[in-house]
C-alpha positions as CSV (number, residue, x, y, z in Angstrom):
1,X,18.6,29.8,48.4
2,X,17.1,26.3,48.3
3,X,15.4,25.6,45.1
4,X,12.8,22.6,45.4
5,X,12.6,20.5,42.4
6,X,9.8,18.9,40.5
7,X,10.7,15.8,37.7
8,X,8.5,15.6,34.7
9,X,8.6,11.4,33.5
10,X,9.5,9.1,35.7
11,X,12.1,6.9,33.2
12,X,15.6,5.6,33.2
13,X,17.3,9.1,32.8
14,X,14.9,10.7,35.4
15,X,16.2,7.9,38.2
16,X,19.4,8.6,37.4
17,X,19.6,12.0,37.1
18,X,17.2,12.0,40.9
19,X,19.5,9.8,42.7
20,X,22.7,11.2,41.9
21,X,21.2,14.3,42.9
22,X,19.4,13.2,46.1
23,X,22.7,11.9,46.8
24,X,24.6,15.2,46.2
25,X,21.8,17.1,48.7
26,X,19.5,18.1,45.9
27,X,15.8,18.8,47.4
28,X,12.7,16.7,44.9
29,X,9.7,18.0,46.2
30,X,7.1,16.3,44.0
31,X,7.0,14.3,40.3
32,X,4.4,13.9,37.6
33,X,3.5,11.4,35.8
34,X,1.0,10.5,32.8
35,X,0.0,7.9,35.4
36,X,-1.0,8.3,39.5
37,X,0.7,4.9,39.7
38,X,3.9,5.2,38.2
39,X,4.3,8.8,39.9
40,X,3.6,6.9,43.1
41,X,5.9,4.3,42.5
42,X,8.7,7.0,41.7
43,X,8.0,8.9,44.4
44,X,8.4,5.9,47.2
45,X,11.4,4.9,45.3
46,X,13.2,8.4,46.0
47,X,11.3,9.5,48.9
48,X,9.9,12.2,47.2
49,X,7.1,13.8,49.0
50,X,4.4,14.6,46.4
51,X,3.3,12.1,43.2
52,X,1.4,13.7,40.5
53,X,-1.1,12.0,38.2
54,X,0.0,14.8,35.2
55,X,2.5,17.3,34.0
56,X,-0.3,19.5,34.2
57,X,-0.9,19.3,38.0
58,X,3.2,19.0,38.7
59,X,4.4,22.4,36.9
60,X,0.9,23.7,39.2
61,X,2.2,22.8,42.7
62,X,3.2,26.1,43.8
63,X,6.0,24.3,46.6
64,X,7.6,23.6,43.1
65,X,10.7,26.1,41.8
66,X,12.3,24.2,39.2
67,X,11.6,21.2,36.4
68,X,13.1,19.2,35.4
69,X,12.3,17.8,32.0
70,X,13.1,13.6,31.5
71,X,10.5,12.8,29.1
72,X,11.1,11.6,25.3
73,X,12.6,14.3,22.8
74,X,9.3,14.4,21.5
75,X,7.8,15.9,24.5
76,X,10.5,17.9,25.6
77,X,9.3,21.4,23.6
78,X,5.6,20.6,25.2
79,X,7.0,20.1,28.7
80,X,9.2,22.7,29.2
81,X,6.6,25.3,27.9
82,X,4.2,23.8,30.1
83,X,6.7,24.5,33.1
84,X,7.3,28.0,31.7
85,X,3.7,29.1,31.3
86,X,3.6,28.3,34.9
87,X,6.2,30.6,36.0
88,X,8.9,27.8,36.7
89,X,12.3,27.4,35.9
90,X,13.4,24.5,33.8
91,X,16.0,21.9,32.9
92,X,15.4,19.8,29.6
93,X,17.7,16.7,28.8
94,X,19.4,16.3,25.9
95,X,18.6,16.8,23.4
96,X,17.1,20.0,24.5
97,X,14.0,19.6,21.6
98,X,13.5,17.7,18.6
99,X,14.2,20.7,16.3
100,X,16.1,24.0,16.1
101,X,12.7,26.2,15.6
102,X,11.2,24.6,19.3
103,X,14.7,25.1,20.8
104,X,14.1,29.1,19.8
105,X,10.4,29.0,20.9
106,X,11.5,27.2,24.4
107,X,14.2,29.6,24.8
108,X,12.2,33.1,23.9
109,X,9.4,31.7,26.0
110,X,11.9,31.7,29.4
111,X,12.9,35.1,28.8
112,X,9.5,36.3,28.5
113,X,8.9,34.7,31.3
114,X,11.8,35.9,33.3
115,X,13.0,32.2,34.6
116,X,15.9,30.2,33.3
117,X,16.1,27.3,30.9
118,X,19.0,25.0,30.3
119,X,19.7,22.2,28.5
120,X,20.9,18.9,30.4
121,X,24.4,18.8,29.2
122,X,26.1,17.7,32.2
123,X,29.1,16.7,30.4
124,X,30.2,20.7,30.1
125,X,29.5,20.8,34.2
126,X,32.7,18.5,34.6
127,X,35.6,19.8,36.8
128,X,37.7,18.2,34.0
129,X,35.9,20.5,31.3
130,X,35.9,23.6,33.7
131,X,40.1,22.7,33.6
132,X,40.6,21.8,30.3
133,X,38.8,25.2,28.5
134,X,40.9,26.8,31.2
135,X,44.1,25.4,29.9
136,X,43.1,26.2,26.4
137,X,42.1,30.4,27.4
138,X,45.8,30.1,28.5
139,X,47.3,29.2,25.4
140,X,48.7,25.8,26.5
141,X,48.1,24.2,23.3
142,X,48.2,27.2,21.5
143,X,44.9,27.9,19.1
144,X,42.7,24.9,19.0
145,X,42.7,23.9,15.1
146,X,41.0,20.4,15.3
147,X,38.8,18.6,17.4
148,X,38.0,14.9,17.3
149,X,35.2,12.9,19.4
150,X,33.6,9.7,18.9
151,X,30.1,8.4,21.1
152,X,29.1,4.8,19.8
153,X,26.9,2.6,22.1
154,X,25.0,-0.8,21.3
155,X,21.6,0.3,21.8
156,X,18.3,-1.7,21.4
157,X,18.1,-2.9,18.0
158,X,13.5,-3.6,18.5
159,X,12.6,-1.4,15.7
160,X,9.2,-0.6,17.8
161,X,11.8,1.3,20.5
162,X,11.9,4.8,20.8
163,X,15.4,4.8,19.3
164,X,14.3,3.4,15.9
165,X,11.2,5.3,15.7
166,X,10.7,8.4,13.8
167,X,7.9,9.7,15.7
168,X,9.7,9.9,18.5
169,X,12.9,11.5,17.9
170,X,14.9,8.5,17.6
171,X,17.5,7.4,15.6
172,X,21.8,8.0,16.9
173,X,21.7,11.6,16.3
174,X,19.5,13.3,19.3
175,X,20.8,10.7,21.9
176,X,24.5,10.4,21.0
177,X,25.3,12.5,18.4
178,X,24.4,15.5,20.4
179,X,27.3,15.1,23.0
180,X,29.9,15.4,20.5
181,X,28.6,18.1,18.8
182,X,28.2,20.1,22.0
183,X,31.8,19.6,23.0
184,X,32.9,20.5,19.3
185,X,30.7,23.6,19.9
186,X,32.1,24.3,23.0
187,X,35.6,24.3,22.1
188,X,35.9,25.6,18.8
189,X,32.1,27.9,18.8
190,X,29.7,27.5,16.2
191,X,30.6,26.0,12.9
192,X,30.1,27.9,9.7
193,X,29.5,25.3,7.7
194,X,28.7,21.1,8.3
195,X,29.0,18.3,6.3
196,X,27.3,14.8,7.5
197,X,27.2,11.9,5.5
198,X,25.4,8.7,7.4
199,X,23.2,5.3,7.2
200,X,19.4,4.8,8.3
201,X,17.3,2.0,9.3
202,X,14.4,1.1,8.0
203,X,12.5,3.1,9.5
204,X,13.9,6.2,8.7
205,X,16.5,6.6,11.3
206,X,20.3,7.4,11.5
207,X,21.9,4.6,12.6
208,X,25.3,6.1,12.3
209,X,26.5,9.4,10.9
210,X,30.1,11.7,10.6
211,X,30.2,14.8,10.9
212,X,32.3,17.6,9.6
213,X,32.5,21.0,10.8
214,X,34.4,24.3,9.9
215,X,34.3,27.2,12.1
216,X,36.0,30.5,12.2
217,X,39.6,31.0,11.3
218,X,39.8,27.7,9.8
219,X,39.4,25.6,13.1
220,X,37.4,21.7,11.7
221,X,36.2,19.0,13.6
222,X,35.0,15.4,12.7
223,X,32.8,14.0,15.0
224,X,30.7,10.4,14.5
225,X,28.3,8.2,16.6
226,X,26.0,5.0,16.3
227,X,23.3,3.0,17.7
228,X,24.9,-0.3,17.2
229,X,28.5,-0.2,17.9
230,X,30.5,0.0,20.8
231,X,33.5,1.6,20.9
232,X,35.9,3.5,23.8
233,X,34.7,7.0,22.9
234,X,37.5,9.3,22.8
235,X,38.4,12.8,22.3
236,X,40.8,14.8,21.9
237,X,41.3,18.7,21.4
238,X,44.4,19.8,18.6
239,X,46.1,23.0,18.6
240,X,49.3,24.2,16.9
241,X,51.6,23.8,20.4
242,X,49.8,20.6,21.7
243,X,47.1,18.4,22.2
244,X,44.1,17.5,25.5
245,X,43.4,13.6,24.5
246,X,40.6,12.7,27.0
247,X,40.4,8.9,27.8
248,X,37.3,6.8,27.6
249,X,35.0,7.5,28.1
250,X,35.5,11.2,27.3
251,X,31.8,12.5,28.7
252,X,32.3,11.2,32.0
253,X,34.6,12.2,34.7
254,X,38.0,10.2,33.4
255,X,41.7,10.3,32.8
256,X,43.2,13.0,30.6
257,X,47.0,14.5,29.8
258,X,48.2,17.5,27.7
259,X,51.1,16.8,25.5
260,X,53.3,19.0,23.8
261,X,54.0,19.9,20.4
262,X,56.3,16.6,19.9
263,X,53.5,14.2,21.6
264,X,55.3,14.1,24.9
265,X,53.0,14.1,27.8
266,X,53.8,16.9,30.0
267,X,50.6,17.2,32.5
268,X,47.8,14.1,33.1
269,X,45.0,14.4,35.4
270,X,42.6,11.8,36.8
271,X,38.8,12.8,37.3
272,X,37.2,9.6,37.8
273,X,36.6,10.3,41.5
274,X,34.5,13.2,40.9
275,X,31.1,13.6,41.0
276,X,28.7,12.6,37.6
277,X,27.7,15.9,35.9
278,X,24.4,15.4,36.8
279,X,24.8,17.5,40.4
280,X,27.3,19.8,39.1
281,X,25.1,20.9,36.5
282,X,21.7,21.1,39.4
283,X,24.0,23.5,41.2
284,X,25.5,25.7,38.2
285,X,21.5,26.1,37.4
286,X,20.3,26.5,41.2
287,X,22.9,29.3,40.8
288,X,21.6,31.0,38.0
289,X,18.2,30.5,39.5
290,X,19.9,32.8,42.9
291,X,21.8,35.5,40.9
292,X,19.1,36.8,39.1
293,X,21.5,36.1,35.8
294,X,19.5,34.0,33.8
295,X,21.8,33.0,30.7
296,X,25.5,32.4,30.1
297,X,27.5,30.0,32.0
298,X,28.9,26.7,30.8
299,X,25.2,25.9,28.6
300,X,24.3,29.3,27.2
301,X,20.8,28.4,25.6
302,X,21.8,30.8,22.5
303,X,24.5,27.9,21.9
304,X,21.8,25.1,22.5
305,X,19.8,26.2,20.0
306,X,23.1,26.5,17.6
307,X,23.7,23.0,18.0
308,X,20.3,21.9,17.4
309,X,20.2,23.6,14.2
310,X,23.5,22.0,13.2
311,X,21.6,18.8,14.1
312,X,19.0,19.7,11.6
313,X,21.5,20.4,9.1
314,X,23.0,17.4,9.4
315,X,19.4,15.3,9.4
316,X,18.6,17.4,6.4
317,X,21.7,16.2,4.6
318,X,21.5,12.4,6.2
319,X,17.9,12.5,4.8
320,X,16.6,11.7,8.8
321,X,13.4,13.8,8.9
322,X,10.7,14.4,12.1
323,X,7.1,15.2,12.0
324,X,8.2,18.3,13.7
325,X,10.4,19.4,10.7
326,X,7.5,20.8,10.2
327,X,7.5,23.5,12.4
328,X,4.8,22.2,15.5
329,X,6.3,22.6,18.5
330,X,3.5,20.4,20.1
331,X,5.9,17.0,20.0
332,X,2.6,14.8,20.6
333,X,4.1,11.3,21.6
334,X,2.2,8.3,22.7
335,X,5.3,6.3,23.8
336,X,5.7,5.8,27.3
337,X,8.0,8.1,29.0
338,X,9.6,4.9,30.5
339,X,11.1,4.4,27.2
340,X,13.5,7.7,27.9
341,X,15.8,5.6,30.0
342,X,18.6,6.0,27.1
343,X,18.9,9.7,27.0
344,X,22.0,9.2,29.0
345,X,23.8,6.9,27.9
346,X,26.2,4.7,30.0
347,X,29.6,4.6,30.9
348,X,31.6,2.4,28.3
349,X,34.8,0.5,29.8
């Protein structure tokens, strides 16, 4: 089946995540926008056919199947109900909401609506991840006891961005933080019990935090991320017959190897010539969306919200708190959704 797709914000991470896909065959239907003009704009820039002046009149166009969500983490919760109330199916970027609680009320909302919902983590849509949890359900490193990853980028350091401010979700945790907890998740399932030590701005943000995690049968991992360092963001995966070490930069398509027990390297791939996650992912949800089966697969969104509640555990220990550690679910931002651009971040040599 062809699903038509409609984008919700029209900001850094929605042009990349439109032309990537545009360019892998993708069909964009329609956008909305908090404003006619910058809907316009987008929608001349991808030749999309329909601009929307609202969220409101974009998850209404009934030539619209799917969402897809690219506004601030503070919206995300608001927009993807919006999409589900209106009977569409829906893919939120990363990360998925600001809080565990909206991630559950997001998630029981889609089944009772009978359409699926997915977080945005194209990194598990890979070929090279496909290979390398493959290679681990083999036994080729025998049983994963450690995992390791690092995601540090120099980030705007205005403290009136959406990355310093509270309000909005910012801070290194939601943006970064959440791709090396999702890979820790995926290999080793969720922890059962975290411990995060970390450093905030002024303003109330995690500028940089560690994280360790202990999961059944003893497995750990030690993950740690920042707004204002750049490293090569690495990771590897460390089992009692061998080791995966994945290459920078370990969330894009790269170089990897297996080695052995002794450290010798006895398989290395390259994955740099595939495709960005971005289409891999669109397909793995249009074919969700055409078997009827709406959960499971590579982004189950019972393990979503796991890892956002390991996020709020480790903001609760950090001392990193949101408005919507309350318990709203409405995630009422007046930052432009322009200022989204960072929700992927780029590639690091």
């Amino acid at each position: 089946m062809t699903v038509r797709w409609g984008v919700i914000g029209t900001g850094g991470i929605a042009r990349s995540f439109v032309g990537d896909c545009t360019a892998a065959g993708v069909e964009f239907v329609a956008v909305g926008s908090r404003t006619r003009a910058s809907a316009d704009a987008f929608a001349a820039e991808f030749d999309i056919p329909r601009a929307h002046g609202s969220y409101a009149d974009l998850v209404a166009d009934p030539d619209v199947d799917a969402v897809y969500v690219a506004t601030p983490h503070s919206r995300h919760a608001e927009d993807a109900l919006l999409a589900i109330d209106a009977g569409k199916h829906v893919l939120v970027e990363k990360a998925f909401t600001i809080t565990a609680e909206q991630a559950r009320r997001v998630v029981d909302a889609a089944r009772r609506e009978d359409v699926v919902v997915m977080e945005a983590m194209w990194t598990r849509f890979l070929p090279q991840m496909t290979m390398i949890r493959e290679l681990i359900a083999e036994g080729r490193i025998g049983r994963p006891r450690f995992v390791e990853a690092t995601h540090h980028q120099a980030l705007p350091t205005d403290p009136h961005h959406r990355l310093r401010d509270p309000e909005l979700g910012g801070g290194a945790i939601l943006d970064l933080g959440v791709y090396p907890i999702s890979f820790v998740v995926d290999v080793l399932g969720v922890p059962t019990d975290v411990v995060a030590a970390g450093t905030l701005s002024a303003e109330g943000v995690d500028t940089q935090m560690g994280i360790v995690t202990t999961h059944d049968g003893g497995a750990q991992s030690m993950v740690h991320f920042s707004l204002d360092v750049r490293t090569p963001n690495t990771a590897s995966i460390i089992g009692d017959d061998g080791r995966i070490d994945i290459d920078a930069t370990w969330y894009t398509p790269t170089t990897w190897r297996v080695r052995d027990r002794d450290g010798a390297v006895v398989e290395e791939y390259d994955s740099r010539e595939e495709l960005t996650g971005y289409a891999h992912e669109v397909r793995a949800f249009e074919a969700m969306i055409a078997s009827g089966d709406h959960e499971g697969g590579a982004m189950d969104p019972e393990q979503t919200v796991a890892i956002m509640a390991v996020m709020d555990e480790a903001r609760r220990q950090v001392g990193v708190r949101y408005a919507a550690d309350g318990g709203s679910a409405d995630g009422e931002s007046a930052d432009a959704e322009s200022a989204a651009g960072l929700e992927a971040p780029p590639a690091v040599p």
